[in-house]
N, C-alpha and C positions, 0 to 999 in steps of 0.2 A: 747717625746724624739724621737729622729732618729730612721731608722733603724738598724738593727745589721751590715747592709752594712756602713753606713753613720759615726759609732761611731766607735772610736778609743779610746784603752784602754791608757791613760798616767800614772797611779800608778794601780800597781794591789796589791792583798794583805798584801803582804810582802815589800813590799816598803813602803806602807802607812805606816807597821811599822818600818819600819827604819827611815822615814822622822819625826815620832813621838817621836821617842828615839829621833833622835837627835837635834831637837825642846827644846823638856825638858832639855836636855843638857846645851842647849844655855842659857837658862831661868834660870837655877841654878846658869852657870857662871856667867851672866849680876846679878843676885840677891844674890850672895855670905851672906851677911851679914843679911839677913832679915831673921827674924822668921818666918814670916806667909805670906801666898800671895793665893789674891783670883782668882780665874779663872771665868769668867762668860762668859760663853758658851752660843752665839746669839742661843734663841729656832731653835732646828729641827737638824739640824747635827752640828751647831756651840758647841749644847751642849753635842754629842758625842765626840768631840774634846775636851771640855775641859776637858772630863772624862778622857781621853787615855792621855793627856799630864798629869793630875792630878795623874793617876796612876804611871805612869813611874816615876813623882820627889818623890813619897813615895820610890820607891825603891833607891833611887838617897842621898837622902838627907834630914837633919834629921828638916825639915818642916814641919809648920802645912800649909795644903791646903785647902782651902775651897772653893766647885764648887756652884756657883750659874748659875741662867739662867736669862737671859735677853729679856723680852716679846717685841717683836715688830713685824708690818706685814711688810716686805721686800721688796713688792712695793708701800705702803703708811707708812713712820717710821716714821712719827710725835709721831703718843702714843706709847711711850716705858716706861718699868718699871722694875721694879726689885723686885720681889714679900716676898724673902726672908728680914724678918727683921733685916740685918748685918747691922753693921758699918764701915763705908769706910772710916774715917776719919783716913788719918798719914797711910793710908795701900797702898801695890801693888796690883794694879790691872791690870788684863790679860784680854785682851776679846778677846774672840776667837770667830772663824766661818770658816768653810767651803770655802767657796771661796771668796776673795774679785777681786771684778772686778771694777766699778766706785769709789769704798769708802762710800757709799751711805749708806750703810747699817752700817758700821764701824762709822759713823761719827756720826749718828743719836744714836748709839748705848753706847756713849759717856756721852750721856744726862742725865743719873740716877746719877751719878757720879760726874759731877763738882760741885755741890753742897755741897760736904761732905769733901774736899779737901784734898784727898789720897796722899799721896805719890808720885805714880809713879801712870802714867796710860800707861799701853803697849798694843801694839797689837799682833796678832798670827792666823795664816790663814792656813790650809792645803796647799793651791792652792793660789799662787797668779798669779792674770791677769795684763795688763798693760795699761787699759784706764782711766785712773784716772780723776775723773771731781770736786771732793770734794779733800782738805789739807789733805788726810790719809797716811800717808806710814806703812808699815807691820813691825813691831819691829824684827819678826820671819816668816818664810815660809817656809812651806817644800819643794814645787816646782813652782818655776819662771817661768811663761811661755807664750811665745808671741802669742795671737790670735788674729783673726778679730772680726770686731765686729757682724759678722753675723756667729760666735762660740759660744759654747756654753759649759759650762763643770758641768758638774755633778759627784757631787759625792754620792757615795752608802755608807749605812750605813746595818747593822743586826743588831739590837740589841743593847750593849754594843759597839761596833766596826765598823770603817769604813772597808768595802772590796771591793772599790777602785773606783777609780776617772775616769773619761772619757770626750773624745771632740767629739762634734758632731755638 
């Protein structure tokens, strides 16, 4: 990562949680009539994401949510999996991640899934970028935002919780 000179904060804590409430938000409205919806959160902060929007539609609405995690390595996504033994078939599905930049990761992240023929399948990103080289577009985003491609954004997680995004 940069230095501390070189990085720039774009969400800092309490943004992250605004941008996550009102994600969930979205996610309700666009799902009004569905009982249940699964979130699978791409491994590593894609699936702190899907925890933080998962909490917030329990306070929201009276859904069952179920967070899965979606195994793939982010610069080789051919083997990707989905380790939890659900069923996808006739359901929404959410897949979230951290930051989409090419779709690359989103796209490949797709592939547990067509085969069980869900419902819906969405997307949901913290952070989205605008170099797109794969069909992806973001169903949901917390923040849009134009970089070079010799940028770079990171986002930080603690624990349970993202505490906040950065360009470098």
């Amino acid at each position: 990562m940069g230095s501390a000179e070189t990085k720039s904060s774009i969400l800092d804590k309490e943004a992250v949680r605004r941008k996550i409430k009102r994600m969930a938000l979205e996610v309700a409205e666009q799902n009004t009539d569905e009982k249940e919806l699964i979130i699978a959160g791409i491994v590593g902060n894609g699936e702190v994401v899907a925890r933080c929007i998962a909490a917030e539609l329990q306070k929201m609405v009276p859904v069952t949510v179920t967070v899965t995690t979606i195994h793939l390595n982010k610069k080789e996504p051919s083997d990707v999996s989905v380790p939890d033994p659900l069923s996808f078939q006739n359901k929404v599905i959410i897949i979230a991640d951290d930051v989409a930049n090419t779709g690359k990761t989103m796209f490949f992240a797709l592939k547990p899934f067509l085969d069980s023929s869900p419902k819906k399948l969405q997307t949901l990103v913290l952070v989205e970028r605008s170099h797109k080289q794969f069909p992806i577009q973001s169903d949901y985003s917390g923040l849009t935002i134009a970089t070079t491609l010799q940028e770079h954004i990171a986002v930080e997680a603690a624990g349970e919780e993202i505490t906040g995004a950065w360009l470098y």
